[in-house]
C-alpha positions in Angstrom: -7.9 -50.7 7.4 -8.3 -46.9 7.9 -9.8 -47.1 4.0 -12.4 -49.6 5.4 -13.8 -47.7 8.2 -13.6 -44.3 6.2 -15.6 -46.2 3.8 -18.3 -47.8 6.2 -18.4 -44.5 7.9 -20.0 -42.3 4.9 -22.2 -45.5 3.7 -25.8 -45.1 4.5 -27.1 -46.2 7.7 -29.8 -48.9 5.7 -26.8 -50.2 4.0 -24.7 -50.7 7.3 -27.8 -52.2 8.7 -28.1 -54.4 6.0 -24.3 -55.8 6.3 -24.7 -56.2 9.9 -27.8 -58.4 9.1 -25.8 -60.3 6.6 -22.8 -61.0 8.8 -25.1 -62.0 11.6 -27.1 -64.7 9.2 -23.7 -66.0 7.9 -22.8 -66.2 11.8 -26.2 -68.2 12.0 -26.2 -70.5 9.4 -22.2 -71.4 10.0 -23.6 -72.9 13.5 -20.9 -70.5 15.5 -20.2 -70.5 18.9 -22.0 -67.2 19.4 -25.5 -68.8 18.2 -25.0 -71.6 20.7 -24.2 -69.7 23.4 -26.9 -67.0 22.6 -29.5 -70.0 22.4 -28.3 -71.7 25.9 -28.3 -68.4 27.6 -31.6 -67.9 26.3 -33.1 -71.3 27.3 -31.3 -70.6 30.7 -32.6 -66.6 30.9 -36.2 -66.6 29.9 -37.6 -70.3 29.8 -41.3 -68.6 29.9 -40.8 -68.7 25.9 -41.5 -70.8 23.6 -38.7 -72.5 21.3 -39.2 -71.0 18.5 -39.3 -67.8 19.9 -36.1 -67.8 21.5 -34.7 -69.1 18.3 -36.1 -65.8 16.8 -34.5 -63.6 19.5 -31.2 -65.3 19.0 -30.9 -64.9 15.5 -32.0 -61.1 15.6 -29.4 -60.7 18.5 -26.5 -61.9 16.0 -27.5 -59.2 13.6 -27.7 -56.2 16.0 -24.3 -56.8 17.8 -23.3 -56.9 14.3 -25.1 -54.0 13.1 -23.5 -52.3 16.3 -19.8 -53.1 14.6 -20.9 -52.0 11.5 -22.3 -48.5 12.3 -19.5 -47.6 14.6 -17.2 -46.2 11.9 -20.2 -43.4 11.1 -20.5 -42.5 14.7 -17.0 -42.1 14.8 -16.2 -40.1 11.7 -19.1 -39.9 9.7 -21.1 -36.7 8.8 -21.8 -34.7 12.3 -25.1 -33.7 11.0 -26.6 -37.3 10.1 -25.0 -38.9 13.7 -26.8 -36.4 15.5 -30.4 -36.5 13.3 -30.6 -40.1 13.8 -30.8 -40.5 17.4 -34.7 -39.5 17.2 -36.0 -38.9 20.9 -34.6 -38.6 24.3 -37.0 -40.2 26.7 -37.0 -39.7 30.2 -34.5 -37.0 29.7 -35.2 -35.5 32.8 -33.9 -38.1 35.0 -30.6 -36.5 34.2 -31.1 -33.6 35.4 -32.7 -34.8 38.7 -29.3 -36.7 39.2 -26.9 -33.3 39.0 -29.6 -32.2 41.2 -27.6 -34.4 44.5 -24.3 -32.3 42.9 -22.3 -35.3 43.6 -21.8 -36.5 40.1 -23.5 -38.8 38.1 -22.8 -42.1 36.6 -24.7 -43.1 33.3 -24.9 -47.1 33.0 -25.9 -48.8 30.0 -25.1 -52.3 28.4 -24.3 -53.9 25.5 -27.3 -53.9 23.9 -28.7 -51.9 20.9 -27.0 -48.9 19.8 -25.5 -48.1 23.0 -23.0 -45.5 21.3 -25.6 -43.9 18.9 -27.7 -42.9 21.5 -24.3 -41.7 24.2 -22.1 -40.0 21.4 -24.5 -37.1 20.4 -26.1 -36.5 24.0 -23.0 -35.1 24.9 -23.4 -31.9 21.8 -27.0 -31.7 22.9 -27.5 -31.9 26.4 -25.2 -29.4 28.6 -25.4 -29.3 32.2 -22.2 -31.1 33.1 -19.4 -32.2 31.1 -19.6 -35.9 29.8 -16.1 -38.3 29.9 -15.9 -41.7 28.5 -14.3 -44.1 30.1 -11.5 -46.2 28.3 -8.3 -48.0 28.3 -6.1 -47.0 26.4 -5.3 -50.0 23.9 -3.5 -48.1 21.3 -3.7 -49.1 17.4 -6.0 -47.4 15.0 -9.5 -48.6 16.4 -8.4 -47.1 19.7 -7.5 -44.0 18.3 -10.6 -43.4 15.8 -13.3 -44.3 18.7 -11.8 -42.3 21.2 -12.1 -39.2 19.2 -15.5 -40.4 18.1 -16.9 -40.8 21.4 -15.4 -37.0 22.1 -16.7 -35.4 19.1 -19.6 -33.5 20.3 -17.7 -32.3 23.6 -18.0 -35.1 25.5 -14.0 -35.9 27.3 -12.0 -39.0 27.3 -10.9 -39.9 30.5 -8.3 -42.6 30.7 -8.3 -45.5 33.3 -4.9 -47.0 32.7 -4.2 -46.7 36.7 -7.5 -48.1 37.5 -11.3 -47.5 36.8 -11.8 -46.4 39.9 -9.4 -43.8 40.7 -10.4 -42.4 37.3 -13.9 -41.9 38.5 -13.9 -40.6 41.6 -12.1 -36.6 40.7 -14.4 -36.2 37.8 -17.4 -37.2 40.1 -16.3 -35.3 42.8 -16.7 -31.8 40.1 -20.3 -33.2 39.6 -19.4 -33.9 36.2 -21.0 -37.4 34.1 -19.4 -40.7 33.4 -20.9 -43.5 31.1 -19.5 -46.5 32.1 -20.7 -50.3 31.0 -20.9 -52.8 33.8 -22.7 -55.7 31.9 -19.4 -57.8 31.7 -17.5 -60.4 34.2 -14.5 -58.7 36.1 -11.7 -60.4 37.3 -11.7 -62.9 40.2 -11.8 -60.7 43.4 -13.5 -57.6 41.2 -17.5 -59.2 42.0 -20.0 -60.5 43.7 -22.3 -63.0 42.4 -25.7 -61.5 42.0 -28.6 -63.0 40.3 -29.2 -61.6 36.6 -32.5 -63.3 34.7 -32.9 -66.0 37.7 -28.8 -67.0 37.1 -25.6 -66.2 39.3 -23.9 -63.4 37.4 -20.3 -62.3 38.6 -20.9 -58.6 38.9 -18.4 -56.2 39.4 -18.0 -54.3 42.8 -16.9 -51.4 41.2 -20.2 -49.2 40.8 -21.5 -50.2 44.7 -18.1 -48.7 46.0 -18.1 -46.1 44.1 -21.6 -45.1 44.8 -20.6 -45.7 48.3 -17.3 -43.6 48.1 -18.6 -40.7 46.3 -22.0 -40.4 46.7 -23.0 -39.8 42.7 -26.0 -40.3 41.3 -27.1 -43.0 38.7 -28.9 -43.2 35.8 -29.7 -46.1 33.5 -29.7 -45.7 29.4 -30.1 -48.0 26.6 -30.4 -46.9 23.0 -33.2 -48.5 21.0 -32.3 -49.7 17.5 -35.3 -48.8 15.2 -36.5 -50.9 12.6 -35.9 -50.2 8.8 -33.2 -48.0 9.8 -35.3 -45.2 10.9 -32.7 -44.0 13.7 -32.2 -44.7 17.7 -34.3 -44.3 20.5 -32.7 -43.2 23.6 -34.3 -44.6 27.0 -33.4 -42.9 30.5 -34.2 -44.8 33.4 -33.9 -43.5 37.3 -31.9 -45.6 39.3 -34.2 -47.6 42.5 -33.3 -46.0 46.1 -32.1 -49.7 47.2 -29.0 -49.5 44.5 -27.9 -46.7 46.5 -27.6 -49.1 49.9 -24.0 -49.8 51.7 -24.4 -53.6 51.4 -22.4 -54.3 48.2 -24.4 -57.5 47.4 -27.9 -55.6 47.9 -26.7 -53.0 45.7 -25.1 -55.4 42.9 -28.2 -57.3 42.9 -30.5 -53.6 42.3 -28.0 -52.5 39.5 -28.9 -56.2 38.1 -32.4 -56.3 38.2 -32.1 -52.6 36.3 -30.3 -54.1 33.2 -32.3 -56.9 33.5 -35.0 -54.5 33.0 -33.9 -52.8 30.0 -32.7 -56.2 28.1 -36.7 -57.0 28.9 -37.9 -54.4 26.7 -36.2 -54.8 23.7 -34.6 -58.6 23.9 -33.5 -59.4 20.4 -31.3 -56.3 20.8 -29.4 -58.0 24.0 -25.9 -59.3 22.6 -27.0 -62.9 23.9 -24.1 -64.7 22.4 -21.4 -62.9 25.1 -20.6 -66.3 27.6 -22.0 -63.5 30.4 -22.1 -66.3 33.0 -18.9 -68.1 32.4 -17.6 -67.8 36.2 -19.9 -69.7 38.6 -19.6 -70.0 42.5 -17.1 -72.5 43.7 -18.8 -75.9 44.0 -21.2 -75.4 41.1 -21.4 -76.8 37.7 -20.0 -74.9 34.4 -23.0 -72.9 33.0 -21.6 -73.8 29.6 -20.0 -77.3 30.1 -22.6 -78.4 27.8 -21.3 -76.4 24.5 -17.9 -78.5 25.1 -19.8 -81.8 24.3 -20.7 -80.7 20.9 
């Protein structure tokens, strides 16, 4: 396994690409679970589209989540020089530094989507007004231990949240320091609320509205762009809307929402549409997937 990712790692990025497009056709053409649950989520999310285009989305959202797999290795391990040169732009940069600007920490939230870690890893080497920590759990094994150095290489700090995410987050915000966290995902029952996400009820984790609350950070939104032909990543900072920053945990699950929302809108096919991202429904309402089980 090590032999495998040292391998994928000094590969060129068109020929990760192009494996990542391969696994995600074979994925495709198999009928998998993913592309069924990428197409329902689709017909559920954004019924303004046509068929076919939805289709189109679905398929090219198979081959970036796979692309994403693919490149990792590189990011992790691979040459310092071409990791860094291939994110190409920073945009909205500057919403960073207005969020150290409050000196009460800052929280950087992105999604899976794109090339989320292509566009995090080497921001931390290049921009420098607080220290950046990646949040993880420790899982141990060999994939554990390559990524967390990966994400670290550039100065950027691990910072381990094996006795919760929250108490993990609140010292390091407290020093005005940055955390990138992901909040796209369904936490444990009593962890969310339910908060609408494209139209649907999405269980949403508390955990950024009580920290917000708690510590009084800032937040900023990033999502890294996958270019076509393999030309390199995009990075996209977006400032977070005053009514995020609100006590009502709901209100402010249903801002931080409507901000990913925003982001999958503007590049969809890069969206990993085949996660089950609205498995858990409120009490008394149907099984958003149910459907899949008839097949």
């Amino acid at each position: 396994m090590r032999a495998l990712l040292y391998l994928l790692a000094y590969l060129p990025l068109p020929v990760l690409q192009a494996l990542g497009k391969f696994a995600g056709w074979l994925l495709w053409v198999t009928g998998s679970s993913r592309k069924r649950v990428a197409l329902l989520n689709l017909r559920r999310c954004m019924p303004e589209l046509s068929e076919a285009e939805r289709v189109r989305i679905a398929r090219a959202s198979l081959a970036h989540e796979f692309m994403t797999y693919v490149e990792s290795p590189r990011l992790w391990i691979g040459p310092a020089n071409g990791v860094k040169a291939q994110c190409r732009e920073y945009r909205n940069v500057e919403a960073l530094d207005r969020a150290y600007a409050r000196g009460k920490g800052l929280l950087l939230l992105t999604l899976h989507m794109g090339a989320f870690e292509a566009a995090a890893i080497p921001m931390s080497g290049i921009y420098h007004v607080g220290k950046w920590y990646a949040m993880y759990k420790p899982q141990g094994g060999l994939i554990d231990e390559l990524s967390t150095r990966g994400r670290c290489r550039f100065g950027g700090r691990p910072l381990a949240a094996q006795f919760g995410v929250r108490k993990a987050m609140l010292p390091a915000l407290a020093q005005n320091e940055g955390l990138y966290y992901m909040p796209d995902h369904d936490p444990p029952p009593g962890s969310g609320v339910f908060a609408p996400f494209f139209g649907q009820q999405a269980h949403t984790p508390t955990l950024i509205p009580r920290v917000l609350r708690e510590s009084g950070c800032a937040v900023v939104f990033m999502f890294g762009e996958r270019l076509p032909n393999a030309r390199g990543y995009v990075a996209h900072f977006i400032d977070a809307p005053d009514d995020l920053y609100q006590d009502d945990v709901l209100g402010s699950a249903t801002a931080m929402n409507r901000c990913l929302e925003q982001m999958v809108r503007a590049c969809p096919e890069q969206y990993w549409w085949g996660y089950k991202r609205f498995r858990r429904q409120p009490e008394g309402q149907p099984e958003f997937y149910a459907e899949l089980k008839k097949r």
